[in-house]
N, C-alpha and C positions, 0 to 999 in steps of 0.2 A: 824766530827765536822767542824763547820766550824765560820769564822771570823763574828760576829755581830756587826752591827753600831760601828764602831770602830774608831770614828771620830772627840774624843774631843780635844779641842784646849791647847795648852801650855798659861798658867795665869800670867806666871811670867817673861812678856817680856823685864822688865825692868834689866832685871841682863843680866850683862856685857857678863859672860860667860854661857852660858849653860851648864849645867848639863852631861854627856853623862854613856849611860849603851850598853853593849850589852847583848842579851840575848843568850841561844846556847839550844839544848836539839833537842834528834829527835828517829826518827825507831818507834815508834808511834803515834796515835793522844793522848795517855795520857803522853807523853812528851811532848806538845807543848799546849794544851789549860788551863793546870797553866800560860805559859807565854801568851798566848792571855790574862787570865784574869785578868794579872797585866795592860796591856797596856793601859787602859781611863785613871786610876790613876795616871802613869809614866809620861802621854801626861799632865795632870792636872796639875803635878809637875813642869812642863816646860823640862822635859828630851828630849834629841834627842838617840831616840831609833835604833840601829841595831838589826842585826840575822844572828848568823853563825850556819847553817848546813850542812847536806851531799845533796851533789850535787843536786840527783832527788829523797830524801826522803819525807814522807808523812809532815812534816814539811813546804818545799817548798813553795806549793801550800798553805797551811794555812797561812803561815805566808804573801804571797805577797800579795791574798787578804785582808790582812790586812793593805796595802801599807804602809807596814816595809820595808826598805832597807835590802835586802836578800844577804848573800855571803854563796858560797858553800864550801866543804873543803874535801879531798880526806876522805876516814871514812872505818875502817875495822872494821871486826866483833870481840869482843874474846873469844872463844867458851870452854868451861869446857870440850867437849869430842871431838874425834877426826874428824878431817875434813882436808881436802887438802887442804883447804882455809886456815887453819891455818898457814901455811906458806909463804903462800903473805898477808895475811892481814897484820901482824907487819911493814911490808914496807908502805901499808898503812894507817896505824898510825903514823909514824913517817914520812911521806909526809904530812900529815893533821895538824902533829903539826908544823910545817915547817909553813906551808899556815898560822896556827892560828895568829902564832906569827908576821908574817908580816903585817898582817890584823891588828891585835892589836896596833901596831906600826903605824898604817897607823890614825887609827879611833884614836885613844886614849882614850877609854872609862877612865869614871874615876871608875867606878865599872861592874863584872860581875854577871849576874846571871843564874845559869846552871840545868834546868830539868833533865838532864840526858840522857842516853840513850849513847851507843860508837861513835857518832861525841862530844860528849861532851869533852871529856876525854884528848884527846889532846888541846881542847880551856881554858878549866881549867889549865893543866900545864903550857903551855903558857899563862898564866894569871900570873901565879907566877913567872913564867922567867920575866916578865915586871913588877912585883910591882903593880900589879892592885889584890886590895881585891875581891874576889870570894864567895859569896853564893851560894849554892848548895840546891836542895831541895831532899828528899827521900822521895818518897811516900809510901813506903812498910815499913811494919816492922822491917821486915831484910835487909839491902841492899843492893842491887843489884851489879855483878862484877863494874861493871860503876862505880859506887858511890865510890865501897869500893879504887879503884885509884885514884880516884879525890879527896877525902875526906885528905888528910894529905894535898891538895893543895889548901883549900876552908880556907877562915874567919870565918865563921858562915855553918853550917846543918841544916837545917829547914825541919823538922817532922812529921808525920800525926800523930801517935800515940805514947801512955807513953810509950810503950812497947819498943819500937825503939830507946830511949834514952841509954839504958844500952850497947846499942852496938856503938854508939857514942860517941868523944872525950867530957869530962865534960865541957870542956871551949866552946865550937863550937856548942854544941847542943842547938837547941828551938825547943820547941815545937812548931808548926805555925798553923797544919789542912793543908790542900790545898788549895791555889787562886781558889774562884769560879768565872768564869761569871755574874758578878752581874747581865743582863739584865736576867736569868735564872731566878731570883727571882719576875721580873716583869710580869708574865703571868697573859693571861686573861680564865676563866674557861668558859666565855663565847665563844669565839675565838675559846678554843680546842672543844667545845660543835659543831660546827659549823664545822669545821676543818674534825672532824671523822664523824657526819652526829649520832650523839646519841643523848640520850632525856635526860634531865636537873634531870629526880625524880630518876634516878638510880646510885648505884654504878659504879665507875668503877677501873677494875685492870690494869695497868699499865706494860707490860712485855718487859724487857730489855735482850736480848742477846749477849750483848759485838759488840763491830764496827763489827765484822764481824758474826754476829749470831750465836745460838749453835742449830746445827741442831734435837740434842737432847731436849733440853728444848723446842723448836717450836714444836716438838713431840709428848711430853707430855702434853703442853697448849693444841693443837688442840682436842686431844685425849679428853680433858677435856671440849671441847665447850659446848655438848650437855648439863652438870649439869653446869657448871658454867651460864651459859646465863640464867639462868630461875632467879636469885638474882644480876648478874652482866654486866657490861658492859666491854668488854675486849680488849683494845688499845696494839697491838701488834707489837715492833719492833724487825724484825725478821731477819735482813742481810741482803748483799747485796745476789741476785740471788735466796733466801730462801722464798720467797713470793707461795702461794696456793693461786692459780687462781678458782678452785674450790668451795672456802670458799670468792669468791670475793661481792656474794648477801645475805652475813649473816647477818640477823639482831642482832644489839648489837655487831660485832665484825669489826673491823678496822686494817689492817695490813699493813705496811710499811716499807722499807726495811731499811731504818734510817730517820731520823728527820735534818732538818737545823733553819731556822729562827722561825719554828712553834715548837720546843721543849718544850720552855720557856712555851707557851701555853697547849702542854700536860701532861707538870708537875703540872700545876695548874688547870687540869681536872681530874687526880690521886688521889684515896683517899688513897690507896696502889700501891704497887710494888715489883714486881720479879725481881730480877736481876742479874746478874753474880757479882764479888766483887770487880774489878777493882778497887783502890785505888782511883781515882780519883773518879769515878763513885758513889761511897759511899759515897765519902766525898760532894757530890751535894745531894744525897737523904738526909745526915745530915743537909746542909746549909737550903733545903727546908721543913726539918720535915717531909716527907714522911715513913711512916710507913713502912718497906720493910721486905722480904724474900729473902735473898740471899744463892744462888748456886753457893758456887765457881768453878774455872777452877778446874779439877781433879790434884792430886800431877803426876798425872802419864802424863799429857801433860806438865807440868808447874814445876818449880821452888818449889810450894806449897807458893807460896805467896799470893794468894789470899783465901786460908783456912785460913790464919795467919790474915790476913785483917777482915775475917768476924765474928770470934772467938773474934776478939777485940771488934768490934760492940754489938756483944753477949753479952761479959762480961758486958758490958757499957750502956747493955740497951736498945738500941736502933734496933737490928735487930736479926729476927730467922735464923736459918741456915738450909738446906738440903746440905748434900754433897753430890755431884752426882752419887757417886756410889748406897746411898740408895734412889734417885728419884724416884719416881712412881707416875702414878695418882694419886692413893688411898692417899699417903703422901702426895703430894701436894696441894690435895681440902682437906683435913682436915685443913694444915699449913693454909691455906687461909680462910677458915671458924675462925679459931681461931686467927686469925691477924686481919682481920678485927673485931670482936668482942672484943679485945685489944686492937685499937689501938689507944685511947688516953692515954694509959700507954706508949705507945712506943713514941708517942708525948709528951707527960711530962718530960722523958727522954733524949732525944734529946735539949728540951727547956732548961735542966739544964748544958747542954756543953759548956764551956768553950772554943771550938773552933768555933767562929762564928764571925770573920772578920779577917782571914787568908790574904787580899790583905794587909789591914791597917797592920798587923804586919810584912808582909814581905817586905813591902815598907820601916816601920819604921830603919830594920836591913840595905838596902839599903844606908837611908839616912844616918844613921848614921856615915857610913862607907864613904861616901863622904865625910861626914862634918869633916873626920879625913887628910882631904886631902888638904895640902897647895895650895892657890890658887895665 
């Protein structure tokens, strides 16, 4: 992902003192594009916005091009099973909170807001060593080691799902959804028509395989070109390096190894979508009513957080599941035959959620928590 038109002005140039936040969160790009998605609003507010992350994490690069004043901060890992690393990282957490604190000291935010991720962890406690109120967001169900450290050091938890609330302090928890990229919602279906080089009177499916692609799921789509092409049209983001050069003169089919500024437009060329269940990732198919089939990561590479992710979706109505182990063709051109034949149910559902302006609610927990702040 990367940083879109990010470039609105502060409105409230009359007030004496500015506003100040910093944001923190990193180790992927679904740590850090909730907080790209706050940043038009924050700019709107009149905020002067920071970013503390680790050194040369994929944060970095996102967040500069977004000309955020960027600091880095030493960042170890914390690992549940054994590793060598284990025993110089804690030195590097406790060098990183060292740096936070001085940083904080330096800026003076008057509020923090933390994605997550182990550079967070140390910018959160040192947020409480300085009396600076801390929201923190969890995107997962269950939350993450990150979270569950930072969590007795934050103001407010902010949520993707009901389910997640039970594992949260009662006083600290909201429900929010995720900060989407609003400019995600302004695509043009003509643009993506144009974009992938397809005809206007067909279907098309929409397939996501996580930032880094699943070579398995590109497997299975491919496997499936020959029936799917004769009813669909198939828009496929397949990873970085995962691209078939072979399948580069298909007609009806479009592959790319990820998407930048022209997303926004293949979303609104989508009449469905495959997808891994990435929390974030979900929570954009939800904001855009896209009818989806989600594949989570297998419990056996992952935490099993994104089975938890897409079982809530399930429940909720709005998306089918395969889990990976039972993929196949044969399952997946049927789920897809029967999602697109459903899927203004799965869009009715969707339109009844309660979660659909995640930026507005987690700006308002923000504000509020300034406005608790003698000035």
């Amino acid at each position: 992902y990367t940083c879109l038109e990010q470039s609105g002005q502060a409105q409230n140039s009359q007030e004496v003192t500015m506003k100040k936040i910093v944001l923190t969160g990193g180790g992927t790009a679904g740590h850090v594009t909730p907080n790209i998605a706050l940043l038009p609003r924050l700019k709107e507010l009149g905020y002067e916005i920071h970013y503390i992350g680790s050194y040369d994490g994929i944060e970095k690069k996102l967040i500069e091009q977004c000309g955020i004043p960027y600091y880095g901060i030493s960042s170890g890992k914390l690992r549940r099973y054994f590793d060598w690393k284990n025993f110089s990282d804690p030195f590097k957490v406790i060098k990183g909170y060292g740096q936070a604190r001085a940083l904080l000291r330096k800026l003076k935010p008057d509020v923090l807001f933390s994605k997550g991720g182990f550079v967070s962890v140390p910018v959160v406690m040192a947020a409480k060593h300085r009396k600076i109120p801390a929201v923190i967001h969890e995107s997962d169900i269950t939350p993450g080691l990150a979270n569950k450290l930072a969590i007795p050091n934050a103001s407010k938890v902010c949520c993707n799902f009901p389910e997640t609330l039970k594992y949260l302090p009662s006083d600290k928890a909201v429900l929010t959804g995720s900060p989407i990229r609003q400019e995600l919602l302004s695509g043009s279906r003509t643009n993506g028509l144009s974009y992938c080089k397809f005809q206007s009177g067909k279907p098309v499916i929409m397939v996501i395989g996580g930032s880094s692609g699943s070579q398995f799921i590109n497997e299975v789509v491919r496997s499936l070109l020959p029936e799917l092409l004769k009813n669909y049209q198939v828009l496929h983001l397949c990873g970085k390096g995962n691209l078939d050069s072979s399948l580069n003169n298909t007609n009806g089919y479009a592959q790319f190894e990820y998407a930048n500024t022209e997303l926004k437009d293949m979303f609104a060329l989508a009449d469905i979508v495959v997808s891994r269940a990435g929390a974030n990732a979900i929570c954009e198919l939800l904001a855009l009513r896209k009818p989806n089939i989600l594949i989570p990561l297998s419990a056996h590479a992952s935490r099993g957080d994104q089975i938890l992710n897409a079982r809530s979706f399930e429940r909720q109505g709005f998306s089918m599941v395969i889990e990976e182990e039972q993929l196949n063709d044969v399952i997946l051109l049927d789920a897809i035959q029967k999602l697109f034949q459903d899927r203004k149910k799965y869009v009715s559902a969707m339109e009844q959620s309660q979660q659909f302006n995640s930026v507005e609610t987690v700006v308002q927990l923000l504000e509020g928590l300034c406005s608790q702040i003698p000035r």
